[in-house]
C-alpha positions as CSV (number, residue, x, y, z in Angstrom):
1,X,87.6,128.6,131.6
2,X,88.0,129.1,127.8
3,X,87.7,126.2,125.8
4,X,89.3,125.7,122.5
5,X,88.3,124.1,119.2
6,X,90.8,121.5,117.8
7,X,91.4,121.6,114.2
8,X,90.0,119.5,111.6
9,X,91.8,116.4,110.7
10,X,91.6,117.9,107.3
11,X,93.1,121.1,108.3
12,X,96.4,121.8,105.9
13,X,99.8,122.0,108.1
14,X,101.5,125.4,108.5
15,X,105.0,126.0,107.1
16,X,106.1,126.5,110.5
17,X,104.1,123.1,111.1
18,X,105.7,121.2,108.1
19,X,108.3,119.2,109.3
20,X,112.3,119.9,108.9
21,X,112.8,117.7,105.9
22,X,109.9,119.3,104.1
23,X,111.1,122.8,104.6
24,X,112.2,124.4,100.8
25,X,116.0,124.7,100.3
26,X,117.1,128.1,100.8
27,X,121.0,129.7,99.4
28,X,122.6,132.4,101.6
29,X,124.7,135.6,100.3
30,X,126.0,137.5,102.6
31,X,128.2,141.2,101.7
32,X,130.6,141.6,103.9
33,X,132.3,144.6,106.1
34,X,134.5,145.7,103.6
35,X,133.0,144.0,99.6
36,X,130.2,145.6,97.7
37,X,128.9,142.1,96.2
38,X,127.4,139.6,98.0
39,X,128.9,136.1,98.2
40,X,127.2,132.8,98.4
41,X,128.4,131.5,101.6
42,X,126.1,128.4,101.9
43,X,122.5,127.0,102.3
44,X,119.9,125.9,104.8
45,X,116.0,124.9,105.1
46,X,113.6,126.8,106.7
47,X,109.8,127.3,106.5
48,X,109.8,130.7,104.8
49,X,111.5,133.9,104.1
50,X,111.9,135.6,107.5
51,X,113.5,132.3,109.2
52,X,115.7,132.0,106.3
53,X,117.2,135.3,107.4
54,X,117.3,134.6,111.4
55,X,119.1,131.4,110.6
56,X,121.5,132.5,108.2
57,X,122.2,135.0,110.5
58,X,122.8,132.8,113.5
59,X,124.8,130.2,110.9
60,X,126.6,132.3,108.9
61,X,127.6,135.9,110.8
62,X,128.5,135.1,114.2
63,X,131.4,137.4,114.3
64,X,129.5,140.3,113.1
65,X,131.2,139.5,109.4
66,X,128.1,140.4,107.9
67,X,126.3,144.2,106.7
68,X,123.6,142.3,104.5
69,X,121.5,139.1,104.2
70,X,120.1,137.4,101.3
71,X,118.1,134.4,101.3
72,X,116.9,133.4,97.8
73,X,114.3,130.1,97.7
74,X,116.6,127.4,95.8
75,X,113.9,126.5,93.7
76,X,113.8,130.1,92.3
77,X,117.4,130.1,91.0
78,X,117.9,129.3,87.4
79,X,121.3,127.7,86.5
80,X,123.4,126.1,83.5
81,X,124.4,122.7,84.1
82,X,128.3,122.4,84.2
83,X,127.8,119.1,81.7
84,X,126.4,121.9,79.2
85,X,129.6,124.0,79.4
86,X,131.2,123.8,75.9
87,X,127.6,124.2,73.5
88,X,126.9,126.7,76.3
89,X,129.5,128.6,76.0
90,X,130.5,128.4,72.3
91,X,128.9,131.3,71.0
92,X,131.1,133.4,72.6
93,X,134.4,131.8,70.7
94,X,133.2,133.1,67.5
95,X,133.0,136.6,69.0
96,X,136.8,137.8,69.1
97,X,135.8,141.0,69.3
98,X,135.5,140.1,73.0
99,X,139.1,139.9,73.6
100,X,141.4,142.4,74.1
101,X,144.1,140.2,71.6
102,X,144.0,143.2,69.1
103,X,145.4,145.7,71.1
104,X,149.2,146.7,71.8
105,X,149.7,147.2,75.5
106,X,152.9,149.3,76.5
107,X,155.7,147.6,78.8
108,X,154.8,150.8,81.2
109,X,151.3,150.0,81.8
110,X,152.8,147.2,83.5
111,X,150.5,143.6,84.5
112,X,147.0,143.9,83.8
């Protein structure tokens, strides 16, 4: 008979352990068949990296729609806030440079 040693009361959780709610945020990008970029397609929690991918595998390509996985840790992701938009953006009016408004475009060359 082998006998086994209980953990210490004190004994930190696993990941795997942690409960659901407690599990970090992760976002999901898959590339498609056919594209070259990945999209976001949505997010889920999970206890680390490797379930990340299983899951969004499971959730997001169960049609086989799917070549590649990404799962990035939402806390990693740096963002601008929407509510920043026009200081954000600003710099970028002063640049006209930037936009093709200088240049004469034939009728042939047709919609671009």
């Amino acid at each position: 008979m082998s006998s086994v040693n209980p953990a210490p009361y004190d004994a930190p959780e696993t990941e795997a352990a942690r409960p659901r709610d407690e599990w970090p945020l992760w976002e999901i990008f898959i590339r498609g068949q056919h594209g070259l970029n990945h999209r976001h397609v949505g997010s889920l929690h999970a206890a680390d990296a490797e379930m990340a991918v299983k899951n969004a595998r499971d959730v997001y390509t169960r049609r086989n729609e799917g070549v590649s996985i990404w799962a990035v840790e939402a806390r990693h992701i740096a963002a601008s806030s929407p509510s920043d938009k026009g200081p954000f953006y600003e710099p970028a009016q002063s640049k006209v440079y930037r936009h093709p408004t200088f240049f004469d475009i034939p009728d042939e060359a047709g919609h671009m």
